[in-house]
PDB file of N, CA, C and O in Angstrom, chain B, residues numbered from 101:
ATOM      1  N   UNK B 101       4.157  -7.276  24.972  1.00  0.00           N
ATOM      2  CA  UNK B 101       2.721  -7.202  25.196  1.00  0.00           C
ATOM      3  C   UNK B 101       2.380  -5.855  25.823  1.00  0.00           C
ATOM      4  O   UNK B 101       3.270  -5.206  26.372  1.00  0.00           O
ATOM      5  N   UNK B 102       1.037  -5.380  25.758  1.00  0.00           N
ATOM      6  CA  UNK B 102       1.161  -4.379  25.962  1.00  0.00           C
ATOM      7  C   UNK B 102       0.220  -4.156  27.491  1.00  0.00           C
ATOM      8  O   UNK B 102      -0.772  -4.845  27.731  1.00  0.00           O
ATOM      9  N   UNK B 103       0.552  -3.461  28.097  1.00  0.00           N
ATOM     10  CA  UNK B 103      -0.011  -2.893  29.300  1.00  0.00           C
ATOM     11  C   UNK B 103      -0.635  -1.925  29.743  1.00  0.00           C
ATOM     12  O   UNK B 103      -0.050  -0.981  30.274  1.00  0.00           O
ATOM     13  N   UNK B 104      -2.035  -1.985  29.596  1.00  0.00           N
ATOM     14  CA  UNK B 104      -3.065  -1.001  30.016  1.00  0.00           C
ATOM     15  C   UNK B 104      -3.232  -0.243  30.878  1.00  0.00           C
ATOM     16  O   UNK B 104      -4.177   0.533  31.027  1.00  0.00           O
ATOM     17  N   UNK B 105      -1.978  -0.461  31.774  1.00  0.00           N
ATOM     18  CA  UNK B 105      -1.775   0.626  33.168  1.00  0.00           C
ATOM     19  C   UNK B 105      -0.641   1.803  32.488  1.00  0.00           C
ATOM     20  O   UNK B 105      -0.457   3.012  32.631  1.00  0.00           O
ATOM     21  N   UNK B 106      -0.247   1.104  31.977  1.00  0.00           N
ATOM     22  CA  UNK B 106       1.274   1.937  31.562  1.00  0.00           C
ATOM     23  C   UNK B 106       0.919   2.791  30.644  1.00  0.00           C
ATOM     24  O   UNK B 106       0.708   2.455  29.479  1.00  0.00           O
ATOM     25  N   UNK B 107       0.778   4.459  31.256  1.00  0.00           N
ATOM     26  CA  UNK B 107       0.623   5.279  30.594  1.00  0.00           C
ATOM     27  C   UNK B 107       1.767   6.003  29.906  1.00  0.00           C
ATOM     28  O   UNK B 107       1.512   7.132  29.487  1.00  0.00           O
ATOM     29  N   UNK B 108       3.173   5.445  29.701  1.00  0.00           N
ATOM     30  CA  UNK B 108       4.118   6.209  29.082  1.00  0.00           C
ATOM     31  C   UNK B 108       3.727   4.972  27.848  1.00  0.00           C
ATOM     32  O   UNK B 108       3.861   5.357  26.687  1.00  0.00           O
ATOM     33  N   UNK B 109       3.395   3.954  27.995  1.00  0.00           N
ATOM     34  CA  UNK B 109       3.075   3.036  26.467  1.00  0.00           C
ATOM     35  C   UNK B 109       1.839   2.970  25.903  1.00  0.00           C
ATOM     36  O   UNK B 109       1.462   2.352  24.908  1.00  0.00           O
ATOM     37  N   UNK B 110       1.168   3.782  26.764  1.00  0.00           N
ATOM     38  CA  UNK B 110      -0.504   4.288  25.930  1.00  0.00           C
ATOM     39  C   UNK B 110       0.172   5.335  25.240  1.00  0.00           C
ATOM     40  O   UNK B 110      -0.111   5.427  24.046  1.00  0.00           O
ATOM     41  N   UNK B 111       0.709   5.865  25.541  1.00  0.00           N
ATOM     42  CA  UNK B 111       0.751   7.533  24.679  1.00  0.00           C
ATOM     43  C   UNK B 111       1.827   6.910  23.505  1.00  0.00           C
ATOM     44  O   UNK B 111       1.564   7.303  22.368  1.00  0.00           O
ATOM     45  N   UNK B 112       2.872   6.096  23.607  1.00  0.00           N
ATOM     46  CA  UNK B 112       3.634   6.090  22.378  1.00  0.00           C
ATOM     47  C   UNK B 112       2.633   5.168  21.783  1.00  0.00           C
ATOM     48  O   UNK B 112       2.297   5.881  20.837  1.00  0.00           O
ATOM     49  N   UNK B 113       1.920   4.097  21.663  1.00  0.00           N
ATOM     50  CA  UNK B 113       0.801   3.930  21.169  1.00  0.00           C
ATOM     51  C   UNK B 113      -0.328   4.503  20.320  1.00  0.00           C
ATOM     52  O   UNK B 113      -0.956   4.063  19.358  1.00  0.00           O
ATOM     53  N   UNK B 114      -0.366   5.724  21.066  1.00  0.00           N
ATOM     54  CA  UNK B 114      -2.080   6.673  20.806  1.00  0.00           C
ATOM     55  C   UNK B 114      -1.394   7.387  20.055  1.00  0.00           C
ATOM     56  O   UNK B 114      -1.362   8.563  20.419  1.00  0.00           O
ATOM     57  N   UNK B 115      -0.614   7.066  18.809  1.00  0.00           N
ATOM     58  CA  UNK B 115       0.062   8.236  17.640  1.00  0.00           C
ATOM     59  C   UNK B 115      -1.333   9.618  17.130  1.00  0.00           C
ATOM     60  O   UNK B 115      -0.999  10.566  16.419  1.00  0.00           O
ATOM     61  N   UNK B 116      -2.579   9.487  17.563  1.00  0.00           N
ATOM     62  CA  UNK B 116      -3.633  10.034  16.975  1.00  0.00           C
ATOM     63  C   UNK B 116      -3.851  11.079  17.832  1.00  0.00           C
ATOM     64  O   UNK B 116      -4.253  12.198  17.517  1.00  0.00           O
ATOM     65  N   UNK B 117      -3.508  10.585  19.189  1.00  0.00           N
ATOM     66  CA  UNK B 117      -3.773  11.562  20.522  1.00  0.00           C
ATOM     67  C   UNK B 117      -5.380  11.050  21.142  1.00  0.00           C
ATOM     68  O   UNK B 117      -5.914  11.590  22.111  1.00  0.00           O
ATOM     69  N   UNK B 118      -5.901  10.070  20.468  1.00  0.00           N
ATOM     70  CA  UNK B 118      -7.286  10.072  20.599  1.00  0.00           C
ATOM     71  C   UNK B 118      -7.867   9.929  22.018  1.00  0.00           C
ATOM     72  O   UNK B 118      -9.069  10.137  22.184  1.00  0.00           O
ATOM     73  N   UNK B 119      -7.056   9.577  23.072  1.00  0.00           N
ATOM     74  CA  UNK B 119      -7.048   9.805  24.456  1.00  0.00           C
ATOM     75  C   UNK B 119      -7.365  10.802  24.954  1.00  0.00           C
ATOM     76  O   UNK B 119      -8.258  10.665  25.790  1.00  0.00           O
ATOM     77  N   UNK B 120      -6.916  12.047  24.761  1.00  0.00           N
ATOM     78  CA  UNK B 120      -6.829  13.134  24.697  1.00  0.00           C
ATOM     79  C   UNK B 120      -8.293  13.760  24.348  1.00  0.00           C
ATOM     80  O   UNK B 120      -8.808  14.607  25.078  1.00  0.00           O
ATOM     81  N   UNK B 121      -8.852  13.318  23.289  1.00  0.00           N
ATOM     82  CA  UNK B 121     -10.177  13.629  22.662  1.00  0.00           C
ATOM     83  C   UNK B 121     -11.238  13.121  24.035  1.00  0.00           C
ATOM     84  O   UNK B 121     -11.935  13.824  24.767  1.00  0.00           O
ATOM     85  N   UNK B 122     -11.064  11.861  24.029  1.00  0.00           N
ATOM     86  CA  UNK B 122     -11.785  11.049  25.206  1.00  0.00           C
ATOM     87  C   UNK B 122     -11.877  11.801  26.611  1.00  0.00           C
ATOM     88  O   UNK B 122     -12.684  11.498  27.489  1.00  0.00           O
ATOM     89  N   UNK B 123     -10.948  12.809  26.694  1.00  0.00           N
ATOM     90  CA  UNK B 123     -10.402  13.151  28.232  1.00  0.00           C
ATOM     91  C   UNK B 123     -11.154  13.917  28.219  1.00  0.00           C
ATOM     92  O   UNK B 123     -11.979  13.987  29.129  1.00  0.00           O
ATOM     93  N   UNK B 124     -11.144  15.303  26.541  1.00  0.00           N
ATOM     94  CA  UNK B 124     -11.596  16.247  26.736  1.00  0.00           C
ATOM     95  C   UNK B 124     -13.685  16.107  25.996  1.00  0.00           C
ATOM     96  O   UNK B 124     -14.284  17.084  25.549  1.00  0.00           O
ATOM     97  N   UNK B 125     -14.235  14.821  26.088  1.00  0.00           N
ATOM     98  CA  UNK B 125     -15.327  14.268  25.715  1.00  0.00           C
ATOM     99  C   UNK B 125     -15.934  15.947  26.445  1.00  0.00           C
ATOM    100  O   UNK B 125     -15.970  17.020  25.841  1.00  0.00           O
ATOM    101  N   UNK B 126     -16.397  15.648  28.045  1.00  0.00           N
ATOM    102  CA  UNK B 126     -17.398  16.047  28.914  1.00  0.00           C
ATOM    103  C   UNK B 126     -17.062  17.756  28.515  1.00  0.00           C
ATOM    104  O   UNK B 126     -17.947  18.488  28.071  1.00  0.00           O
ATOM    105  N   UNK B 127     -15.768  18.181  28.737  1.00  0.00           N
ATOM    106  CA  UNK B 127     -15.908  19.434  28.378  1.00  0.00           C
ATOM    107  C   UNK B 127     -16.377  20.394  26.719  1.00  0.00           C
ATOM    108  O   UNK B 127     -16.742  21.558  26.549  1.00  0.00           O
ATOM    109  N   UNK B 128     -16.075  18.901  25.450  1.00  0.00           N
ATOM    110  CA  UNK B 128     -16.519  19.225  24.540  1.00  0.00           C
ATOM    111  C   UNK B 128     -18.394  19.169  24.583  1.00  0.00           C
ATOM    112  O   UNK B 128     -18.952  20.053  23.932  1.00  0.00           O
ATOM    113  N   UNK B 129     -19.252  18.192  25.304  1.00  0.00           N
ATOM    114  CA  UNK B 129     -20.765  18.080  25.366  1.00  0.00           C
ATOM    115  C   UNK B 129     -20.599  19.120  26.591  1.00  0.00           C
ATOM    116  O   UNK B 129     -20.726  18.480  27.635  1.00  0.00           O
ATOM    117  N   UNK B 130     -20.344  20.595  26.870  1.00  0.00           N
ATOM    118  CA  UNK B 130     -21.027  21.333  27.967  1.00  0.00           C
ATOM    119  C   UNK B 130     -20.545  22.558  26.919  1.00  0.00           C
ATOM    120  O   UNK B 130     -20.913  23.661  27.321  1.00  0.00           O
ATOM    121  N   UNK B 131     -19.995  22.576  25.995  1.00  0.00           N
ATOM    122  CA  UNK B 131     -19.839  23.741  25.302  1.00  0.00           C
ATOM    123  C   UNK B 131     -21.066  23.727  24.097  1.00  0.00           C
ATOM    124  O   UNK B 131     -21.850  24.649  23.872  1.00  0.00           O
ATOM    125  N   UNK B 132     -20.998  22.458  23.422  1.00  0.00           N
ATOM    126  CA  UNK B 132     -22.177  22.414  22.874  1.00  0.00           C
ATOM    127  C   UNK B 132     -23.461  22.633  23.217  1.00  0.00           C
ATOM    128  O   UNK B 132     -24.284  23.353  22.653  1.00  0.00           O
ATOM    129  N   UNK B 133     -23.589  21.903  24.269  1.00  0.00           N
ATOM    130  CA  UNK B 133     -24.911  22.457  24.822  1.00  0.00           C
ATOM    131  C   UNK B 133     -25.009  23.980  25.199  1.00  0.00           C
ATOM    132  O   UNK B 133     -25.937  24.724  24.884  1.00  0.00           O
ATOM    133  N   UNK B 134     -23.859  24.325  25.947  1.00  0.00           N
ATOM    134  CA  UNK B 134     -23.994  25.829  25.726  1.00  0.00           C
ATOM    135  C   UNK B 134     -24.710  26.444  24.583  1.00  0.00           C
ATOM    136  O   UNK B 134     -25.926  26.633  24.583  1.00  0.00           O
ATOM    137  N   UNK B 135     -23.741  26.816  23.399  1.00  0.00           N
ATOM    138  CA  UNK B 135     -23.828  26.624  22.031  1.00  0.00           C
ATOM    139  C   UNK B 135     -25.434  26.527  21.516  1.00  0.00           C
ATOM    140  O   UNK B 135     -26.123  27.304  20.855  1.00  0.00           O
ATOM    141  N   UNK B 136     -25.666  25.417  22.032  1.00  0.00           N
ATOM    142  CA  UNK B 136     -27.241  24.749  21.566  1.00  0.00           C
ATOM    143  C   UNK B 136     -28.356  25.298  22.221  1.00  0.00           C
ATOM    144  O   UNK B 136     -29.457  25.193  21.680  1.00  0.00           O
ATOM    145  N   UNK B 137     -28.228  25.931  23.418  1.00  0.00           N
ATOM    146  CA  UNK B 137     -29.220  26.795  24.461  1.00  0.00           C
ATOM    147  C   UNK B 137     -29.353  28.258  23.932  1.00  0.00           C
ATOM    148  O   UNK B 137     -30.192  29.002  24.439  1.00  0.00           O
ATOM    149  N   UNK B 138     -28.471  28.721  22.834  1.00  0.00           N
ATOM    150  CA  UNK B 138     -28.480  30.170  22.401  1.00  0.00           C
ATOM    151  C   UNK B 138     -28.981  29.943  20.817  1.00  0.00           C
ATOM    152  O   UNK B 138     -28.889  30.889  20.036  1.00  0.00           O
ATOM    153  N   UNK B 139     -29.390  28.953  20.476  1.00  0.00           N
ATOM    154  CA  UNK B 139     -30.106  28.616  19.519  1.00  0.00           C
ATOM    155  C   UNK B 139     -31.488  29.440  19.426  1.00  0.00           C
ATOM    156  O   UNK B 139     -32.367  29.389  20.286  1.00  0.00           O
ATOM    157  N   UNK B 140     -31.537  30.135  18.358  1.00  0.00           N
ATOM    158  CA  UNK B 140     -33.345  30.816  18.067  1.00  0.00           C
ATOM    159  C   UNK B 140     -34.095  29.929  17.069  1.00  0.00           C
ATOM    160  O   UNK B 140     -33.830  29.868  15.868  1.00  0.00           O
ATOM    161  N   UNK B 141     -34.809  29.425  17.534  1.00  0.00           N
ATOM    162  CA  UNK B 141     -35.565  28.722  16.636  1.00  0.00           C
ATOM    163  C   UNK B 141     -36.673  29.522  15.738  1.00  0.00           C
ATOM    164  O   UNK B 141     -37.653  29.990  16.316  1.00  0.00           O
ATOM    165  N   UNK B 142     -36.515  29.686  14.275  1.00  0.00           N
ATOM    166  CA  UNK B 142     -38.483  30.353  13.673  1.00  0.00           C
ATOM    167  C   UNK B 142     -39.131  29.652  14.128  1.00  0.00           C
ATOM    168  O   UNK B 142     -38.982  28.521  14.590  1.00  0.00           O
ATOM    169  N   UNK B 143     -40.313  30.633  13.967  1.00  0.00           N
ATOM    170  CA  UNK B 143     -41.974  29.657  14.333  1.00  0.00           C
ATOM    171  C   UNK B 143     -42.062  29.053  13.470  1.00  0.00           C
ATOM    172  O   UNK B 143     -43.099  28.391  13.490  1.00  0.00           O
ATOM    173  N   UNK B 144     -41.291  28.863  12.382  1.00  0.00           N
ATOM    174  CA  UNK B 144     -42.365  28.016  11.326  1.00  0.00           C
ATOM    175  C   UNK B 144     -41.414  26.876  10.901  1.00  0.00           C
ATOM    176  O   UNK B 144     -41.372  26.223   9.859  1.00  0.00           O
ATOM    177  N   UNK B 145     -40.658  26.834  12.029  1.00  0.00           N
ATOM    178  CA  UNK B 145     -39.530  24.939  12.336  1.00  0.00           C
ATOM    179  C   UNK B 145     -41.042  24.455  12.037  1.00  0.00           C
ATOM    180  O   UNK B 145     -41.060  24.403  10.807  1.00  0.00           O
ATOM    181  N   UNK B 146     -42.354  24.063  12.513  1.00  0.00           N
ATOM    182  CA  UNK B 146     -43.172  23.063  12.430  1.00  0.00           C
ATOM    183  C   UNK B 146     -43.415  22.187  11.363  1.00  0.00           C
ATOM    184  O   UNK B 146     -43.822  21.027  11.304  1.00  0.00           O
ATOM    185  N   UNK B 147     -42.932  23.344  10.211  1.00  0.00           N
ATOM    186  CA  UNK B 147     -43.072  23.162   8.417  1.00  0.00           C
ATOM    187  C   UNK B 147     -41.906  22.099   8.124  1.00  0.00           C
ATOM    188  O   UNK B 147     -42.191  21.115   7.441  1.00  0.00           O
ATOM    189  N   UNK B 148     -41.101  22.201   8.427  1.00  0.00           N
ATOM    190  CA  UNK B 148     -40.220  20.972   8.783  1.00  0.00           C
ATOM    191  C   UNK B 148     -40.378  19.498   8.250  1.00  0.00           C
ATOM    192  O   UNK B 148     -40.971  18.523   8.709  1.00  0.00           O
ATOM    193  N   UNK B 149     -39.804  19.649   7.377  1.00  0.00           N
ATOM    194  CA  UNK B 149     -40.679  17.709   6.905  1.00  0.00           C
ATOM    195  C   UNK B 149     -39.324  16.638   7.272  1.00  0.00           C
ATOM    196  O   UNK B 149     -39.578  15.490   7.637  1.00  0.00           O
ATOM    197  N   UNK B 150     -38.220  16.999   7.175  1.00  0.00           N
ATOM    198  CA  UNK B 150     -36.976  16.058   6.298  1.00  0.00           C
ATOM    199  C   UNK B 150     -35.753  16.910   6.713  1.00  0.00           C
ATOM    200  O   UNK B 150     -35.374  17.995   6.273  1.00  0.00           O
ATOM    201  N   UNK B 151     -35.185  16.037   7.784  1.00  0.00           N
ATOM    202  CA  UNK B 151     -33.588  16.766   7.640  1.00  0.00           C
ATOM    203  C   UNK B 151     -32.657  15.870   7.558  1.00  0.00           C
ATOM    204  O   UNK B 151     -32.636  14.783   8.136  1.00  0.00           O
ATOM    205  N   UNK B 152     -31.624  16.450   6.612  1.00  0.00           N
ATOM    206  CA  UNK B 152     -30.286  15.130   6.802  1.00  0.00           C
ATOM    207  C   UNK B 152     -29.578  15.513   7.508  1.00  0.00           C
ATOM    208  O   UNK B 152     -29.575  16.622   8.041  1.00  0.00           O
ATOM    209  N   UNK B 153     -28.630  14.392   7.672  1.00  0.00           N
ATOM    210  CA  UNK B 153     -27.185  14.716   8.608  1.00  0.00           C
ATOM    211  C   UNK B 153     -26.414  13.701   7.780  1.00  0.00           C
ATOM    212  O   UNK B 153     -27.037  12.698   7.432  1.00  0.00           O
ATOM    213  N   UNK B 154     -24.993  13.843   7.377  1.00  0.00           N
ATOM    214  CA  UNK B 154     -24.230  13.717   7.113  1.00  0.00           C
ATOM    215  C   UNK B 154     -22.962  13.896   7.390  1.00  0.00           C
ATOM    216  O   UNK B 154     -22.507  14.907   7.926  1.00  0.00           O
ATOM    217  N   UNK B 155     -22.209  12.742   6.975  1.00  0.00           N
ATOM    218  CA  UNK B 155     -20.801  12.742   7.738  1.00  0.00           C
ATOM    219  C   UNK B 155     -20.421  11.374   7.182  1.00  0.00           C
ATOM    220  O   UNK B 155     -21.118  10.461   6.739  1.00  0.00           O
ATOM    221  N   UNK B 156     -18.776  11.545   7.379  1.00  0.00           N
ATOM    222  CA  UNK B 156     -17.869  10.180   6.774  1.00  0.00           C
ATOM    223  C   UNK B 156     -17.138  10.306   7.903  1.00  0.00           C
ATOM    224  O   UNK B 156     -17.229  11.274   8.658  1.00  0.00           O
ATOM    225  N   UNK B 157     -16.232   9.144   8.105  1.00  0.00           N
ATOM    226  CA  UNK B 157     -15.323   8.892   9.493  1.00  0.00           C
ATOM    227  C   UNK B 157     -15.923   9.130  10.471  1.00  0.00           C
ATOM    228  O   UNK B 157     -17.020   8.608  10.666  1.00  0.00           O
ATOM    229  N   UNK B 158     -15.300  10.079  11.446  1.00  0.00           N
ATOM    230  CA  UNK B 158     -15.674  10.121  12.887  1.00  0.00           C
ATOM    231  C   UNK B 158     -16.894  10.911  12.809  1.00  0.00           C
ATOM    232  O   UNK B 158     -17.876  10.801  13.543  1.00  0.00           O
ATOM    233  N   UNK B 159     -16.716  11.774  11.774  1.00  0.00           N
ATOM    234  CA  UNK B 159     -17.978  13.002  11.327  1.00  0.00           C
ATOM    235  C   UNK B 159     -19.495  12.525  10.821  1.00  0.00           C
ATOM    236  O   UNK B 159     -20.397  13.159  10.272  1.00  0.00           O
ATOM    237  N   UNK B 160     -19.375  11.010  11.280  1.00  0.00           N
ATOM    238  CA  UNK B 160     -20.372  10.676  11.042  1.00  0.00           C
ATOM    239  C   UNK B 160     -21.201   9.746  12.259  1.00  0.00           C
ATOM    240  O   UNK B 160     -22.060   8.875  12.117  1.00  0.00           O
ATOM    241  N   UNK B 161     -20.464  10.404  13.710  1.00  0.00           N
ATOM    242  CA  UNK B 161     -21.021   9.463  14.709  1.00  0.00           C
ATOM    243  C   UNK B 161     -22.236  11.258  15.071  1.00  0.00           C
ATOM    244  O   UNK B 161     -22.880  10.979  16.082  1.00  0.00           O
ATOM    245  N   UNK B 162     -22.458  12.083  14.806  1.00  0.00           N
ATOM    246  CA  UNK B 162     -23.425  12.592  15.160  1.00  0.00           C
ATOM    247  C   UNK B 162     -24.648  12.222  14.641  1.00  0.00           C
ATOM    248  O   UNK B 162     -25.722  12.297  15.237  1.00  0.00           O
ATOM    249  N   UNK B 163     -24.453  11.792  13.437  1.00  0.00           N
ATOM    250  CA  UNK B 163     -25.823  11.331  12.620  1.00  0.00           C
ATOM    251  C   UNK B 163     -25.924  10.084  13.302  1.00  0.00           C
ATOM    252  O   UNK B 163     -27.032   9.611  13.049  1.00  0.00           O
ATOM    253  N   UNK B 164     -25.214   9.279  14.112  1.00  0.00           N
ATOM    254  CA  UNK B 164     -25.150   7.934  14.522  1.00  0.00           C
ATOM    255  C   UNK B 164     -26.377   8.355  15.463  1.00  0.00           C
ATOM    256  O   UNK B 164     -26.895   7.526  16.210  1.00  0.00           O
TER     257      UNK B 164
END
């Protein structure tokens, strides 16, 4: 059975590393936003009717 404290049997477990992803969550949302603050927007975004977002697998929790 497996044990949720036991971090030498999370990691032979987590074959994906996806822990790792999770750890590095907060530092991946402060680069983006970085990233996203040096954004120039045209004046004429207003014209704007319709945007997609797209994505399959994980590439699709931003459109989420």
């Amino acid at each position: 059975m497996a044990t949720l404290n036991d971090i030498d049997q999370m990691k032979n477990l987590d074959k994906d590393k996806m822990a790792s992803f999770i750890t590095d969550l907060p530092k991946q949302c402060l680069d983006a936003y970085q990233k996203a603050k040096k954004i120039e927007i045209p004046e004429n975004w207003k014209e704007i009717k319709n945007i997609v977002i797209a994505g399959m697998g994980a590439s699709a929790i931003g459109g989420d």
